[in-house]
C-alpha positions as CSV (number, residue, x, y, z in Angstrom):
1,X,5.5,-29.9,-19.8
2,X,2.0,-29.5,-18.1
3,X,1.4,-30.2,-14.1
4,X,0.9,-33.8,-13.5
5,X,0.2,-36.0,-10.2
6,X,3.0,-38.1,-9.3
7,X,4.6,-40.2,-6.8
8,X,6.2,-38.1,-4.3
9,X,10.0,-37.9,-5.4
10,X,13.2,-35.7,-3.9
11,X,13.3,-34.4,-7.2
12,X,11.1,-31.2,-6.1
13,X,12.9,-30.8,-2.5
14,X,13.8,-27.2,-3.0
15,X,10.3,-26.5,-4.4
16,X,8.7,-28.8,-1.7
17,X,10.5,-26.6,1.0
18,X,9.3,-23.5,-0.3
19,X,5.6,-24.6,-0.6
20,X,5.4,-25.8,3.3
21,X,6.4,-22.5,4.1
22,X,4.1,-21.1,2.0
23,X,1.5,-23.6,3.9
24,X,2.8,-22.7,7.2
25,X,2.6,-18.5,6.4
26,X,-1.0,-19.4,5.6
27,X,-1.4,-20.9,8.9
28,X,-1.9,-24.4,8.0
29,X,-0.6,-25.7,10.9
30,X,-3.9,-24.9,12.8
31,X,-6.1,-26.6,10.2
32,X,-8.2,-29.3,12.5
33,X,-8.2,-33.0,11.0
34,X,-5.3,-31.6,8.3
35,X,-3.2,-34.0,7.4
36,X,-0.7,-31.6,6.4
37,X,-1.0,-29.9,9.4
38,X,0.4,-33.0,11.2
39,X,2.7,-33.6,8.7
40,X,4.2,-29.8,9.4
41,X,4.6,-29.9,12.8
42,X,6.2,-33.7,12.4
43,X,8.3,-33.1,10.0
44,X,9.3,-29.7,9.7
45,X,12.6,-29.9,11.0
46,X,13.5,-32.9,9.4
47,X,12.6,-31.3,5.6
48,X,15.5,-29.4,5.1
49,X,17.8,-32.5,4.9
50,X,18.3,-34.6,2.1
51,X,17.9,-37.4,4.3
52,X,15.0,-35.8,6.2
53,X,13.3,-35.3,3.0
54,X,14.3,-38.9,1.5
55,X,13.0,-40.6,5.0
56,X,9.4,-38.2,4.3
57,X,9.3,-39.5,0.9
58,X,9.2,-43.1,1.3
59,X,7.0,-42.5,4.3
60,X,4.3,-40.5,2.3
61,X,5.2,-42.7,-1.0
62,X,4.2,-46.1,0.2
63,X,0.6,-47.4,1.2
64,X,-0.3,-48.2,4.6
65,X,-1.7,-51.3,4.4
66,X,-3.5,-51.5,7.2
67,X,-6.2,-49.3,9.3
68,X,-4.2,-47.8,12.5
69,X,-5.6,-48.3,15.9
70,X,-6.1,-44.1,15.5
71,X,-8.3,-44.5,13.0
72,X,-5.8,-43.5,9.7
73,X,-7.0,-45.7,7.3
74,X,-4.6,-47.0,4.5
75,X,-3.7,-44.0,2.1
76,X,-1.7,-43.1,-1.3
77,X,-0.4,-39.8,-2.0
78,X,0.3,-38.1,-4.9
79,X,1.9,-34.6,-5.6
80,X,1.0,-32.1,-8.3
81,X,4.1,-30.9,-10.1
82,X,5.3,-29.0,-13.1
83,X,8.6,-30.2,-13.8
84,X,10.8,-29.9,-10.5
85,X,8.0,-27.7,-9.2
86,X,5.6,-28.8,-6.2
87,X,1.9,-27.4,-6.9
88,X,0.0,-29.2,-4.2
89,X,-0.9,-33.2,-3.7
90,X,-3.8,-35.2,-3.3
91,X,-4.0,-38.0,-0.8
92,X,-6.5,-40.9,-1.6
93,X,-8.1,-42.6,1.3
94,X,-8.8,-46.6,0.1
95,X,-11.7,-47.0,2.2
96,X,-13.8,-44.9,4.2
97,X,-14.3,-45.0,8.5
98,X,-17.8,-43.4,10.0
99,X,-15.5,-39.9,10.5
100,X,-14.5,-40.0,6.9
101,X,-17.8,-40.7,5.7
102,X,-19.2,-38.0,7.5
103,X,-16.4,-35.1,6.9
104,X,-13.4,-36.6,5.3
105,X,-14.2,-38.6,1.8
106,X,-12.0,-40.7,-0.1
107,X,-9.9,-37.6,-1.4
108,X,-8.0,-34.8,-0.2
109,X,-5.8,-32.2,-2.1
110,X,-4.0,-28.7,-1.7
111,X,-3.0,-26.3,-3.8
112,X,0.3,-24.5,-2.0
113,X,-0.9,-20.8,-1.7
114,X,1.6,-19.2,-3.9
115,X,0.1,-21.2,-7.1
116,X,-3.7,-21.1,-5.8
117,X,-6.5,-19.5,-8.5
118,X,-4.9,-21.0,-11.8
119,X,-7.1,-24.3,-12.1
120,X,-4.7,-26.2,-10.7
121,X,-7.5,-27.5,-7.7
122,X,-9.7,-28.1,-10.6
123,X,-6.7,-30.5,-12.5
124,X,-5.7,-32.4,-9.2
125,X,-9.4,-33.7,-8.9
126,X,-9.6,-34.2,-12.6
127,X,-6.3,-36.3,-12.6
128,X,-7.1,-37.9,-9.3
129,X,-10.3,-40.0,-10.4
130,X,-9.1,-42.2,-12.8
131,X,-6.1,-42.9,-10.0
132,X,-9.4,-43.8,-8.0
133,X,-11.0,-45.5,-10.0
134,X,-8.4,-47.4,-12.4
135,X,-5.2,-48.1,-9.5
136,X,-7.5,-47.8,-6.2
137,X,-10.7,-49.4,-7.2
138,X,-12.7,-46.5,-5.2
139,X,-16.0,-45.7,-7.5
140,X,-17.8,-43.4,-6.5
141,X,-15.4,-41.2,-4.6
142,X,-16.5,-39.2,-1.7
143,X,-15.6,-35.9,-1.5
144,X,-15.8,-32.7,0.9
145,X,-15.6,-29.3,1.7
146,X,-16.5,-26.7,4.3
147,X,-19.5,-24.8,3.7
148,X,-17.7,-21.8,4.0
149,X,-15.0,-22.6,0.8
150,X,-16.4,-21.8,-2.5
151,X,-13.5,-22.5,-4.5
152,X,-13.2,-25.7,-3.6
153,X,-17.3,-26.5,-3.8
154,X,-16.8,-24.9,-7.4
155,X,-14.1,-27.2,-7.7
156,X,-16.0,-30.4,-7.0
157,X,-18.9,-29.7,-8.9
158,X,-16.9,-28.9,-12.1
159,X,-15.4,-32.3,-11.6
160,X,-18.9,-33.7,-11.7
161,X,-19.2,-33.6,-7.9
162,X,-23.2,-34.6,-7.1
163,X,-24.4,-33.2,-4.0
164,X,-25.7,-35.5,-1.4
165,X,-26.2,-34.0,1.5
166,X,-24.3,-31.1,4.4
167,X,-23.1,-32.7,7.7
168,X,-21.7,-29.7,10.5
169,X,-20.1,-27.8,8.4
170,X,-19.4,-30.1,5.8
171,X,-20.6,-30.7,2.1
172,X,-20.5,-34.0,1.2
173,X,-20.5,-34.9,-2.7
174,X,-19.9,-37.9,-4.7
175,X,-18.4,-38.2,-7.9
176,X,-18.4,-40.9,-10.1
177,X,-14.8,-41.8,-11.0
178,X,-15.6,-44.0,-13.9
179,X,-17.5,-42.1,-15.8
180,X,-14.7,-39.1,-15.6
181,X,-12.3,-41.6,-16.5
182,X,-14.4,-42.4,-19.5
183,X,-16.0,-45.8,-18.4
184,X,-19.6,-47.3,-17.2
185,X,-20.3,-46.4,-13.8
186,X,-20.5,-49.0,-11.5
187,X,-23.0,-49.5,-8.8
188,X,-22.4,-48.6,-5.1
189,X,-22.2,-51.2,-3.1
């Protein structure tokens, strides 16, 4: 079976498990603005439970539905897997706030360190635009990178990423999510 994105399930928990400590080895923790990195510190003692785990994956499986007075806008998340093996996950943002225009976009994903330089960046953003554009309605997507990370320009751009324009230390690209899903384009609003 190839790697797909799917709904966060407690079918990958001893996977998942290893992959945050991958993530946290690789100092992800630190990340500024991570999600993930919040997510460690939160969570990591509550993980190793099955009930830990099962309480995270509802949390990260359902949709906010509305924009928190900090500013996290409503999100879905989806995890790369390869059987009962985490890869990574992509969280899509539904709508974007002046911070996530600027540096954030409507996508994030992460490739756990032990499985990184094997395409599988590349696949997450290929598999997450029709998600985008088909389920979530967000066309173009709005996507980023530091100026500094290659791989993950490389990435964007082989997904069809245009480039629009670099903010601090961001590169801001947008791709559109119909056409990769084999569709018309439509018009930003």
């Amino acid at each position: 079976m190839a790697p797909q994105l799917i709904a966060p399930t407690v079918a990958v928990h001893a996977s998942f498990l290893a992959a945050m400590d991958e993530f946290r080895a690789d100092g992800a923790e630190s990340a500024p603005h991570s999600t993930l990195a919040g997510e460690l510190t939160t969570w990591h003692s509550r993980w190793p439970t099955a009930e830990g785990f099962a309480e995270y994956v509802e949390l990260v499986g359902g949709v906010m539905s509305n924009t928190r007075a900090d500013g996290v806008v409503p999100m879905t998340t989806r995890w790369w897997v390869d059987g009962d093996t985490y890869l990574g996950r992509c969280t899509f943002r539904h709508h974007l706030t002046p911070s996530l225009l600027n540096w954030g976009g409507h996508l994030g994903y992460g490739v756990r360190p032990g499985a990184r330089r094997r395409g599988h960046a590349t696949a997450i953003l290929r598999a997450a635009l029709p998600i985008a554009h088909h389920e979530l309605g967000i066309d173009p997507v709005l996507v980023t990178c530091d100026d500094t990370n290659t791989g993950s320009r490389k990435v964007i751009e082989a997904c069809g990423g245009i480039f629009e324009d670099q903010r601090d230390e961001k590169l801001r690209y947008w791709i559109p999510a119909a056409t990769a899903a084999g569709q018309q384009p439509r018009r930003p609003v």
